[in-house]
N, C-alpha and C positions, 0 to 999 in steps of 0.2 A: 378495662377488659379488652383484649385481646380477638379481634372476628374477622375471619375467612370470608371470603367473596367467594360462592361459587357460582361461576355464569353458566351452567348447568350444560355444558360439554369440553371440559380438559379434562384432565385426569389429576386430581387435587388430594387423592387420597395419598401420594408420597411425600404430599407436605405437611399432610394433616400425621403421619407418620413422623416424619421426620420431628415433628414436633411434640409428641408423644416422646419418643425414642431421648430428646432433650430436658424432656421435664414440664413442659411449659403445656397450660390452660388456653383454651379458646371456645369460641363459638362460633356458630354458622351463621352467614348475614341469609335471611328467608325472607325479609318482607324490606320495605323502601325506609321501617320507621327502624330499623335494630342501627343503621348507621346512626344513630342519636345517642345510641348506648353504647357505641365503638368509642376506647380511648385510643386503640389505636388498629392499623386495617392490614392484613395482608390480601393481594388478590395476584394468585398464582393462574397460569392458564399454560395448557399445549393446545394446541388449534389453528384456527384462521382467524383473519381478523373481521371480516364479514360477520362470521356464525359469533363472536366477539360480542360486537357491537350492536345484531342481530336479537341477543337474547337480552345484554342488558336493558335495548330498547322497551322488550317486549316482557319483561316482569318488569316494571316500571324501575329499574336499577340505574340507570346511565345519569340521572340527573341529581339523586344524591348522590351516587360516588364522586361525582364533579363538586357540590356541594362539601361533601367531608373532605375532599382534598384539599381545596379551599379555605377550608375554615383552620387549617396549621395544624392538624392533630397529625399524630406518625404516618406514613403513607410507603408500604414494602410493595410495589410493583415486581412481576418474574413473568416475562418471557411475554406474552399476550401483554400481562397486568405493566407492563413498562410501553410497548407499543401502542397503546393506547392513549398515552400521556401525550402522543404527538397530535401534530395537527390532521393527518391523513397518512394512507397508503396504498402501495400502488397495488394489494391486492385487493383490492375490496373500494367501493362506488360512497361507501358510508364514511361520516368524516370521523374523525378521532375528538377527545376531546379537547385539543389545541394547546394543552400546556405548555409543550414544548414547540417552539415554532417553528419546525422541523416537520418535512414529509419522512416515510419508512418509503424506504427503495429495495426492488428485485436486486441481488447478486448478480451479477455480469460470470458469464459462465465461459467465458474466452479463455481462461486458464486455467479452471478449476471444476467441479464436480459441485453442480446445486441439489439439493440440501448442503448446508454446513452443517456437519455432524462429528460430534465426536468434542476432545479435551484440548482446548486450547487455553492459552495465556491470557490474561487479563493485566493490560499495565494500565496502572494510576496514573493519574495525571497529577499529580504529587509529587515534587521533586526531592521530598525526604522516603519517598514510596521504598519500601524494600523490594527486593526479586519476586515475579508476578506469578502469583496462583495460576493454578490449571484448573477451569472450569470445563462443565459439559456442555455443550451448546449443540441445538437442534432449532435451525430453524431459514429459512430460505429469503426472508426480507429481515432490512433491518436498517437503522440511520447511520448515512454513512459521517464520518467525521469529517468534517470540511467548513473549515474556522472561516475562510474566505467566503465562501457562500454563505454560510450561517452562521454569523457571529454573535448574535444573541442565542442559539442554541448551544453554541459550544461555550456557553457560562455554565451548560448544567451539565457538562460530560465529566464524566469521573473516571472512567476508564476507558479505554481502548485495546480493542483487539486486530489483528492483522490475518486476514483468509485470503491467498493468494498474493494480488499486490492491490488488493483492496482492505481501508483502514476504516475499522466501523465504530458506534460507541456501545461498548458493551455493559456503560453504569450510568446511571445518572445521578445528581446526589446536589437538592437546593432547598435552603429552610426546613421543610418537614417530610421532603419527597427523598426516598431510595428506591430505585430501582436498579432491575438486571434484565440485559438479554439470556443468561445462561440459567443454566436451573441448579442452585445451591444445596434443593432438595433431592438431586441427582448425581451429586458432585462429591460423594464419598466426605472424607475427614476435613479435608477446605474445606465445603458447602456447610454441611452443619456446625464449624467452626464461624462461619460469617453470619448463618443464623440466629445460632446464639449470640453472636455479640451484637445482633441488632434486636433481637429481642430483651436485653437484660438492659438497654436503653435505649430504646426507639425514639424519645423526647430529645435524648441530645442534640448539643450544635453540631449541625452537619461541614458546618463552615472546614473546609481544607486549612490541614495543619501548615504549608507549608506554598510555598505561588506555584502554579498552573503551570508545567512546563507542554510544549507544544510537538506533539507526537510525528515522525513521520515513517514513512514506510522504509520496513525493515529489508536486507537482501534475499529473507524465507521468513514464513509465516510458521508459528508456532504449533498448529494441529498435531498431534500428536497419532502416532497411527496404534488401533486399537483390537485388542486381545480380546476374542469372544468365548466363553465355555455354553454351551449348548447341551441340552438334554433332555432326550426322547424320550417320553413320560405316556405309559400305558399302565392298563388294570393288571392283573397279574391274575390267577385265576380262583384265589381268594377273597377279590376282588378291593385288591388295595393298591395304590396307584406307585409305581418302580421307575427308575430312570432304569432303560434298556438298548437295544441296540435298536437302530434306526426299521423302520415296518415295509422297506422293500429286500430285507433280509427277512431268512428266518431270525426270532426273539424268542426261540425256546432253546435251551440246554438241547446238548446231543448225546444221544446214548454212545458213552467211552469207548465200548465194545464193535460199534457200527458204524460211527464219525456219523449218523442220520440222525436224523429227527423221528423220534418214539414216543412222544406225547410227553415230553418233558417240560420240566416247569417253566415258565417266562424268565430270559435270563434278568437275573435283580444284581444293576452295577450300584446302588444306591437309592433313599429315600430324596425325594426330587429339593424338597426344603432344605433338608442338610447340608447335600450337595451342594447346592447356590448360594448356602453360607460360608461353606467350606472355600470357594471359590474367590466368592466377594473378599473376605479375610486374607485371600493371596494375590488380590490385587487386579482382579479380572476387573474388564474397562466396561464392558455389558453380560447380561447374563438372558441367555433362548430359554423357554419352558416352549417345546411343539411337542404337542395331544398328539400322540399317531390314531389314536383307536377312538377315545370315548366321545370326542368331538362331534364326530358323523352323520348323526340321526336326530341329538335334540340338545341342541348347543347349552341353552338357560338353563337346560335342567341337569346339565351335569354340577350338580353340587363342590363333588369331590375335586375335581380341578378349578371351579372357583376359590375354594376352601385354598388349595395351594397356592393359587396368585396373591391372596390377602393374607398368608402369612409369608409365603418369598419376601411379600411387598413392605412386610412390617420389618424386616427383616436386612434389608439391601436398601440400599441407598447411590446403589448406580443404577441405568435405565435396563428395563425388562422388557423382553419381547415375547409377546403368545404368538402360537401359529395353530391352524388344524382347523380344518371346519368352518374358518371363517366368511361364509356364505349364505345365501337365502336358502332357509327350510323351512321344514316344516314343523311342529311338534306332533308326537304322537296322537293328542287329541283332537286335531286339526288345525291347530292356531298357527298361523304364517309369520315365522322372523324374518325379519330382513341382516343382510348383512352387517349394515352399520347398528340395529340393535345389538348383535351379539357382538361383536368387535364395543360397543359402546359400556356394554355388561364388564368388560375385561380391564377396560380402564376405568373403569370406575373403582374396580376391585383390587388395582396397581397396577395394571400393564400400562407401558408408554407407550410401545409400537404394538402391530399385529400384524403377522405374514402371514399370506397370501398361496397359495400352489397352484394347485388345479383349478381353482374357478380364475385365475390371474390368465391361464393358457387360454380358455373357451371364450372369455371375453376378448383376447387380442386375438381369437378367430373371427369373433361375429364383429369385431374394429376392419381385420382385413377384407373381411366378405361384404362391408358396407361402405368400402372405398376411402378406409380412412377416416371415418367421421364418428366420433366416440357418439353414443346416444346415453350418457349419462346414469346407468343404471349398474354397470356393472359395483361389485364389491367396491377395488380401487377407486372409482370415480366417488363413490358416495361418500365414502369416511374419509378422503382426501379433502371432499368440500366443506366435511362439520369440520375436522380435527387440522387439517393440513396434510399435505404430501409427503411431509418428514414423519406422521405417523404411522406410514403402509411402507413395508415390505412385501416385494413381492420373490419368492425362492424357487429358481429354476433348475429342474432337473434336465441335463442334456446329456448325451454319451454318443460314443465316436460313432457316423456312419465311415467307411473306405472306399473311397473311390479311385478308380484309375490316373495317373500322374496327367492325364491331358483332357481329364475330367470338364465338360462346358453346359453343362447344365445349370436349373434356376439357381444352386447355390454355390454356381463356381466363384463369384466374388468372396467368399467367406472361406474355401476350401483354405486348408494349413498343409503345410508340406515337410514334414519331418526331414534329418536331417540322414533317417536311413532311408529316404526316398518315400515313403509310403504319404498316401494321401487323406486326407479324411475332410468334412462337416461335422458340426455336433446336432444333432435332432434332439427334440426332446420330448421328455414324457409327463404321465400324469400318474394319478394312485400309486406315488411311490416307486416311481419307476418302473411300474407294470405295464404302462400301456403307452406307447409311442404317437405320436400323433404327426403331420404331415406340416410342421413349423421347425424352422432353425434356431436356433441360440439367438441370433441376434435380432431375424422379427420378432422373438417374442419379447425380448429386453427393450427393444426398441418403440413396440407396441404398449409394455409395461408404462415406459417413460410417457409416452403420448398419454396416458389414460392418467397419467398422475401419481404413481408410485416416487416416492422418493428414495428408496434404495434397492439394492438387490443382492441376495442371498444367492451366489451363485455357487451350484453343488457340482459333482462330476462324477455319475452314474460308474466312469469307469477308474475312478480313484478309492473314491468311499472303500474305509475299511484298511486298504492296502501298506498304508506306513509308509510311497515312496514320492510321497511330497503332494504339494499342489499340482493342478493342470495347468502349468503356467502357458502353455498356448491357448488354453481355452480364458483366461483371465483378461489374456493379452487382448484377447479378439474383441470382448465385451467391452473391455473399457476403451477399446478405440471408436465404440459405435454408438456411446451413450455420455450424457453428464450426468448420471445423478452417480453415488456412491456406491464401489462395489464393494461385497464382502466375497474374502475366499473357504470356501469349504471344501471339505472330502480330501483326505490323502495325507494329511500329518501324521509322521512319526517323530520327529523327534524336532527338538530345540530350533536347529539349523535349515527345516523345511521353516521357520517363520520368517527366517532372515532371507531366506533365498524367495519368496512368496514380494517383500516389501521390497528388497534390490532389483528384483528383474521384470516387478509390475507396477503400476500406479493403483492399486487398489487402496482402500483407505483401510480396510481390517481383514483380520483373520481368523476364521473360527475352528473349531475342534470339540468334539468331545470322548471318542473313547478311550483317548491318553489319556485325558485329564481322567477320564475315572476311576481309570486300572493303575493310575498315579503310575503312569511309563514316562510321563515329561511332567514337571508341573508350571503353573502360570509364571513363578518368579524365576525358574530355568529360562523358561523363554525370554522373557523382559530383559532378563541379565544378557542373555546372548544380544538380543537386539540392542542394547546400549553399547556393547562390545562392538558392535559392527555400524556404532554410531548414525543408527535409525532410533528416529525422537519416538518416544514412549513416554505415557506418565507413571511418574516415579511411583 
């Protein structure tokens, strides 16, 4: 029989998914004695490794798992459930269980953007190994490979991966142990193909077909840069929930007659589910669901958009993002959520990440107004510390202020200087770009990072909608002043704004969504041209 570990903060319902979706029976391990009735175990996790180690302590879990690992029955580690096989890491004071005698080390961020996110290569250490899958990987520590240092570690490496010019092990694989750094159950047609074939024999010899060949660093690392479809999901006023145009536009139909708005209906670009299938099936690398509306007031109890995460989720087999609301409120009867509840509700129900808005802006106020020193409460900080920092997006709304060409005020170091002379900053805003507030683009991305977000959704107040590309100065700015991962948004029209986004910026992705829904470009138009212009994409 078949049992799931859930250490009761990752998000394990895309496995438990993924494995529905294959065919294949399981159980939940709930108490210390069901590892006795496991033939064999998978234990998936996204998080940290703290909150990891933290809970299996504390449902008395950590010392059977060490137990059934031990005892030779099958053993499927993912991502969490693989780092914990080692002996320690450097995020977290609690030790690991030592199987691997190997520490997990922080990514060195001298060349690259921490988190690692996104579809990368996996080579075998198999010298009959074929051409190497592209998995999804999220995640900011990890063992690096280094046969010289750890030669008893690197008897259990099975694969490697290459992020920057650092060479990590992204499998492990001895006796009755497999694991991964990447998530299989996130990794489209490869992931549930490597699923199945470890569940349709998990008892097999793991033994390597073929001798160990010894990996070294490549001239570029495989990451693949990645294609997002996005879509703005509000009630419609029948009160059924529509993918529509973004909620610092108007989203209602305009009376023909007046080019205005006359009380017309919510514009309906699609049903938010179909869409994200429709999507996923054309090869989209993630897939956004952001609540503009119902979020706002009483997060738990919007049914109807949980209802769509848990079948998006049953549905998609690449990683989801929620966004809207995700904040401390309140419920209408009184009852106080906290942020990391509701964000905790969303992944429970399939979301992998959660973005952030406007509570992401007030907190990097009350960071700058307290001289830099995070006080641990805001949104970001809290579900970065149960889940990791690769699980928060935080998405910033900025649009051009103009200034004078010999502009020296507090944001003359960020001023951009067009090449028709004209000067500008980006400020940014809140409530959907309705409200301005007295922060630039880059404190607030740079306050984001401090506070613990691992990527950022940066939008452009004055792109959105338009069709004449990305803000590639506004892209530019950001990723010179941060390392975690940017996404581009606002301003796609056509195929050629995605090649010209990944040639002329280092952002890692790119999102869109009202082409994609009015089907003006579609995802494999775009892929196709990116491979044309020989920018790595997954096939």
């Amino acid at each position: 029989m078949l049992y799931l570990l859930d250490y009761g903060a990752g998000n394990v319902t895309s496995l438990a998914n993924s494995l529905r979706q294959l065919g294949h029976d399981f159980r939940w391990i709930e108490t210390p004695t069901d590892f006795e009735q496991a033939t064999s175990l998978i234990f998936p996790g996204v998080g940290a490794f703290e909150s990891a180690i933290q809970h299996l302590t504390r449902r008395g879990l950590l010392e059977p798992l060490r137990e059934y690992i031990t005892s030779g029955r099958p053993y499927l580690g993912i991502c969490i459930g693989m780092q914990v096989l080692f002996q320690s890491s450097e995020e977290s004071p609690s030790a690991g269980l030592g199987i691997v005698p190997c520490p997990i080390e922080r990514f060195s961020n001298d060349d690259k953007s921490v988190p690692h996110i996104g579809w990368n290569s996996a080579d075998l250490l198999d010298a009959s190994a074929e051409d190497p899958a592209y998995y999804y990987f999220v995640h900011s520590y990890c063992a690096k490979y280094n046969p010289e240092k750890y030669p008893e570690a690197a008897e259990w490496a099975y694969g490697t991966t290459q992020y920057g010019q650092e060479l990590f092990v992204s499998s492990v694989r001895k006796g009755n142990i497999f694991a991964t750094q990447f998530h299989p159950e996130k990794s489209g047609a490869a992931g549930l193909k490597l699923l199945d074939t470890w569940l349709r024999a998990p008892g097999a010899a793991h033994a390597l077909a073929a001798p160990r060949v010894a990996r070294a660093l490549k001239p570029k690392h495989g990451l693949t840069k990645r294609v997002i479809a996005c879509m703005d999901v509000r009630a419609n006023d029948a009160g059924d929930l529509v993918v529509t145009k973004g909620d610092q536009y108007d989203v209602r139909e305009k009376n023909p007659s007046t080019t205005v708005t006359a009380g017309g209906a919510v514009r309906n670009l699609g049903k938010p589910v179909a869409l994200a299938a429709r999507y996923y099936d054309a090869g989209a690398d993630e897939l956004c669901l952001l609540n503009i509306t119902s979020f706002r007031h009483s997060p738990l109890q919007d049914q109807p958009m949980l209802a769509v995460v848990r079948a998006a989720a049953e549905r998609l087999f690449v990683p989801l993002t929620i966004g809207g609301g995700i904040k401390d409120s309140v419920d209408p009867d009184g009852t106080a959520r906290s942020a990391l509840e509701v964000a905790s509700a969303y992944f429970r129900a399939g979301a992998d990440k959660v973005s952030i808005g406007s509570e992401a802006l007030y907190a990097v106020e009350r960071l700058r107004a307290s001289g830099g020193v995070p006080d641990g409460t805001s949104a970001i900080e809290t579900i970065a510390h149960a889940y990791g920092r690769q699980a928060v997006v935080v998405s910033i709304d900025p649009r051009r202020v103009y200034v004078d060409a010999d502009y020296a005020g507090r944001h003359a170091a960020e001023v951009v200087r067009g090449a028709d002379g004209k000067a500008w900053w980006y400020q940014c805003a809140v409530s959907g770009g309705r409200e301005d507030r007295d922060l630039s683009v880059v404190e607030l991305a740079q306050g984001a990072d401090t506070l613990g977000a691992g990527e950022l959704l940066l939008n452009s107040i004055d792109r959105d909608g338009t069709g004449l590309g990305f803000d590639l100065d506004l892209l530019a700015l950001v990723k010179r002043s941060v390392r975690i991962p940017v996404v581009a948004s606002s301003g796609a029209g056509k195929a050629a704004h995605f090649v010209e986004v990944f040639a002329q910026t280092d952002v890692e992705a790119a999102l869109a969504a009202g082409i994609f829904h009015r089907e003006q470009v579609g995802i494999g138009e775009v892929k196709e041209a990116l491979r044309a212009a020989d920018i790595n994409v997954r096939q």
